[in-house]
N, C-alpha and C positions, 0 to 999 in steps of 0.2 A: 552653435552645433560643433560637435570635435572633427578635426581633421580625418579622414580614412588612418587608419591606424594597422597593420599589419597583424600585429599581435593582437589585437585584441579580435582579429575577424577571424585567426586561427583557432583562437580560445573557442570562441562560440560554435565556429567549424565542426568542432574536436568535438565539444563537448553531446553537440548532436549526431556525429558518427557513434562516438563510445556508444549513446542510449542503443542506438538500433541495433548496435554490433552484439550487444549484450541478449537482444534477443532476437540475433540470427539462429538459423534451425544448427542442433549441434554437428551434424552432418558437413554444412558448411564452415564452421568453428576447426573441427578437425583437420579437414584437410588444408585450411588458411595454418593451422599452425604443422602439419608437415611440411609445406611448404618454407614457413619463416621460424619454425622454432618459436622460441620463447621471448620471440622480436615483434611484439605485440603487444601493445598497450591495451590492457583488456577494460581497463577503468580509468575515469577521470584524472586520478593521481599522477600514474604513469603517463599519462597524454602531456602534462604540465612541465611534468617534469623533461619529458623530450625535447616541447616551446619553448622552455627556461634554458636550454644547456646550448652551450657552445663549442663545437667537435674542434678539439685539439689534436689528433691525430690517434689519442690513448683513450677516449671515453667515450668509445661507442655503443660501453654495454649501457649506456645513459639513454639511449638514445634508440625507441621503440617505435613498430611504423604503425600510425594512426589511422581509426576507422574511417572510413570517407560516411557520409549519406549516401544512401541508394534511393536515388531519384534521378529520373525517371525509373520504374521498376520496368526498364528492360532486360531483354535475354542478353545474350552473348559473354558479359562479366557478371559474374556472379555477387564480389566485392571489390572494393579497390581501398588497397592504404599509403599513408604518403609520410615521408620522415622531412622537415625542417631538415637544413644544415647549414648552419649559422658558422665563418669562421672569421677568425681577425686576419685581415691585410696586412703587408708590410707597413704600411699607411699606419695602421689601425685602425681603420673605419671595419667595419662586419661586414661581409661580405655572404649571402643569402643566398642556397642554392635548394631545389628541392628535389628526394628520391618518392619514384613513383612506383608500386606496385599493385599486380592486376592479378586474381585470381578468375581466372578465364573460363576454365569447366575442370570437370577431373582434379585432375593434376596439372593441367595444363598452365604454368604462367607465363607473364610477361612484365619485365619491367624497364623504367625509363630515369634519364636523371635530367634535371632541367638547371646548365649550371652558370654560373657568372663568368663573364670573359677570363679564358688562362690568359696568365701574363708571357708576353712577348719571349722565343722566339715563336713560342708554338702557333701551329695553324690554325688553332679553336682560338684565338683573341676577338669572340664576339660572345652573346650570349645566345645560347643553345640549347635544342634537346635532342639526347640521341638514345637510344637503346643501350640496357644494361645486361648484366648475365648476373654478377653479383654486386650487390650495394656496397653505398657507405665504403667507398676507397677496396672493394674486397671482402671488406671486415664482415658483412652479411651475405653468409652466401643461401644462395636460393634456388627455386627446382626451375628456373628459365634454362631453354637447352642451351647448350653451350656451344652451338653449332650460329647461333643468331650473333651479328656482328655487332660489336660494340664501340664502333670507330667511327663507323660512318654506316649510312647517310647524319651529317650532323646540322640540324634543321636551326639557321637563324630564326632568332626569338624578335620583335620588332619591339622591345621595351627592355632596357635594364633597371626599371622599378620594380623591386623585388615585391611587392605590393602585386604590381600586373601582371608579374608574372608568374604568383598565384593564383591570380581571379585566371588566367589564361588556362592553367594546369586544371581547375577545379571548371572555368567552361568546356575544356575538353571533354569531361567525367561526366558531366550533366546537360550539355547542348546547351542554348542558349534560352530563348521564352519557355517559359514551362519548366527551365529546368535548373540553373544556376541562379536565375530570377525570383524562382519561389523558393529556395532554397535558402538565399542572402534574405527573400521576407520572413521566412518561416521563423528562420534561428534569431532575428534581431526581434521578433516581434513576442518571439519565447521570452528574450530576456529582457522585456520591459523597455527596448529602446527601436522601437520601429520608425523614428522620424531620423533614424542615423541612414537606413537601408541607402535613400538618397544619392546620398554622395559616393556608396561604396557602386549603386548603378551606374551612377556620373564618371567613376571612372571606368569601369568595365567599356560601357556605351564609347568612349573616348578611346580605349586600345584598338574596340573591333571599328570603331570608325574609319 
């Protein structure tokens, strides 16, 4: 059986937000794109392309925020999309962070970044999520008011496995039984590999332990 694999739970992710995104009511399609513009992977291709690329500081027009699944079909968020952000360390190990956006009601959003320890001296040398106003370094701006702080509160992450701290971001979005549960069975069992689901539970089951 393959190890939990990161990218490849993105892939399948992705590839089941894109479906649904495509046939969200155009009402909601509209105002998802006045809020982000043209920062929107509306298809398969461009989703791949976001998971493939690694933000260098200059290539952010690479780099499009992905349909989430809506499930549970609660109120409150209408959709939510999320952009990878993969950079290289001094190290050069990749280094794995992710931006989150909510399209709330209206016009109304809200967005989040969930990022890897800054290097020393700064105060954020742990891994976190805090509230954004615009993405992606600035580079995406977005209708979040600009009155919401982007500093703090900055919420210790209790995993730097960038893995977990997906399955974390994405159990936020979907609760847990009923909802990031069926979601991890739904898309692996779409694509032909339902006896992997397993281990991607085994570790979620292991963060929220």
């Amino acid at each position: 059986m393959p190890e939990p694999d990161l990218m490849h739970l993105m892939r399948l992710y992705a590839q089941e937000g894109v479906a649904q995104w495509k046939a969200a009511p155009n009402q909601i399609k509209a105002r998802a794109q006045a809020c982000l513009g043209t920062a929107i992977a509306e298809n398969e291709p461009e989703a791949l392309v976001t998971l493939a690329t690694i933000y260098n500081g200059q290539n952010a027009d690479r780099l499009r925020f992905i349909p989430m699944p809506k499930k549970p079909k609660h109120g409150g968020i209408e959709r939510s999309f999320f952009i990878p952000v993969r950079e290289y360390k001094p190290s050069g190990e990749i280094a794995v962070g992710f931006e989150l956006f909510l399209l709330v009601s209206g016009m109304n959003c809200l967005a989040y970044r969930f990022e890897p320890a800054h290097p020393m001296p700064t105060v954020h040398n742990y891994n976190h999520v805090q509230m954004s106003q615009q993405l992606l370094r600035k580079t995406i701006p977005t209708a979040v008011p600009t009155w919401l702080p982007d500093k703090y509160p900055a919420f210790p992450l209790s995993t730097t496995n960038p893995l977990r701290v997906f399955l974390a971001m994405i159990t936020a979005m979907h609760g847990y039984a009923g909802g990031v549960v069926a979601v991890l069975q739904d898309i692996f069992l779409k694509a032909g590999r339902a006896p992997e689901t397993a281990a991607y539970l085994s570790e979620l089951q292991a963060m929220l332990a």
